[in-house]
Phi, psi and omega in degrees: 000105156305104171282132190243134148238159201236124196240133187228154174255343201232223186294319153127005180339284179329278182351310188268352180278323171296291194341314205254345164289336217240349182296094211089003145307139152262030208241308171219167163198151223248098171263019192196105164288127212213135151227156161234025206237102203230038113246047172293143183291325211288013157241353157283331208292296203315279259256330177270340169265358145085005195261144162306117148231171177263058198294138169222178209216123209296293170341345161278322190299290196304323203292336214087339189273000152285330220269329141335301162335289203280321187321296163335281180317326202050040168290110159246037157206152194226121119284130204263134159217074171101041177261135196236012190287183189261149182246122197300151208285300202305334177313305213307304180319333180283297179249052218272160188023043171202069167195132194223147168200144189284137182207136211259045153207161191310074191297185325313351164270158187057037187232174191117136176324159196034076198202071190226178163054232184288346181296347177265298189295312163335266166349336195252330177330294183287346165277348200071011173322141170279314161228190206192187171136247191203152174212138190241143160191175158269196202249124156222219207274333164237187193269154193359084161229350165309175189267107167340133174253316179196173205203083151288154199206141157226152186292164176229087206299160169279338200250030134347126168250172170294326173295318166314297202275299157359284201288296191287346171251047138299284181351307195266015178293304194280332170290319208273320195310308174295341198279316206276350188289331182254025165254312181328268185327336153286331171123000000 
């Protein structure tokens, strides 16, 4: 059985959407929730789903005593969901092709620090992109620059808002995302 902690910055949707992929698995379970964010929704999420979560302090972040955090715990896989700090050399090293994160376009475009949420959908609006979607890759030493893991699309309409094109790449966030942590996690 494979231990998942899961590090989120915002409401924690994803987060809880693995949770509930994983429940009753014997393949994984999602046992830790990590934020760095302590009014994050995703620790009301932890306290009704019953999940361990953690608030750290990006010194804490940086210093090792998260990463202390997962070992304790016997976490040997990390997911990033909506987390948006840069992930520390001592993480990467640790957990090497076993720290994974979701980023909501079509990489190589539209990554890169500060480049999350409606600033992506925007951004792909206004370039004219014909589509949009999602890339699951891992985590290395920058932002989204890892190696792909998969990649779902969705069209991107002319009558589009940034809120629009949102909502559908949630949809494959949430369809797509817990099924590639566990065929990873299967081999």
């Amino acid at each position: 059985m494979r231990n998942i902690a899961v590090f989120a910055s915002g409401s924690g949707s994803n987060a809880e959407n693995i949770f509930n992929h994983f429940l009753g698995s014997s393949v994984a379970r999602v046992n830790l929730f990590l934020t760095e964010n302590p009014s994050a929704y995703v620790l009301e999420r932890s306290k009704k789903l019953g999940v361990r979560a953690v608030v750290f302090s990006m010194d804490e972040f940086r210093s090792g005593k998260v990463l202390d955090i997962l070992k304790n715990e016997g976490v040997d896989f990390v997911v990033l969901a909506g987390f948006l700090k840069l992930i520390p050399a001592n993480l990467i090293d640790e957990y090497p092709n076993a720290i994974v994160n979701i980023h909501p376009a079509l990489l190589p475009k539209f990554g890169g620090k500060g480049m999350y949420g409606d600033r992506v959908h925007s951004a792909v609006i206004e370039a004219g992109e014909k589509e949009s979607g999602i890339t699951i890759h891992y985590v290395n030493h920058k932002y989204d620059e890892g190696k792909t893991i998969f990649q779902a699309k969705c069209p991107v309409l002319p009558t589009d808002s940034a809120s629009d094109l949102a909502q559908r790449v949630h949809e494959l966030e949430y369809k797509h995302y817990p099924v590639v942590i566990e065929q990873i996690l299967r081999g």
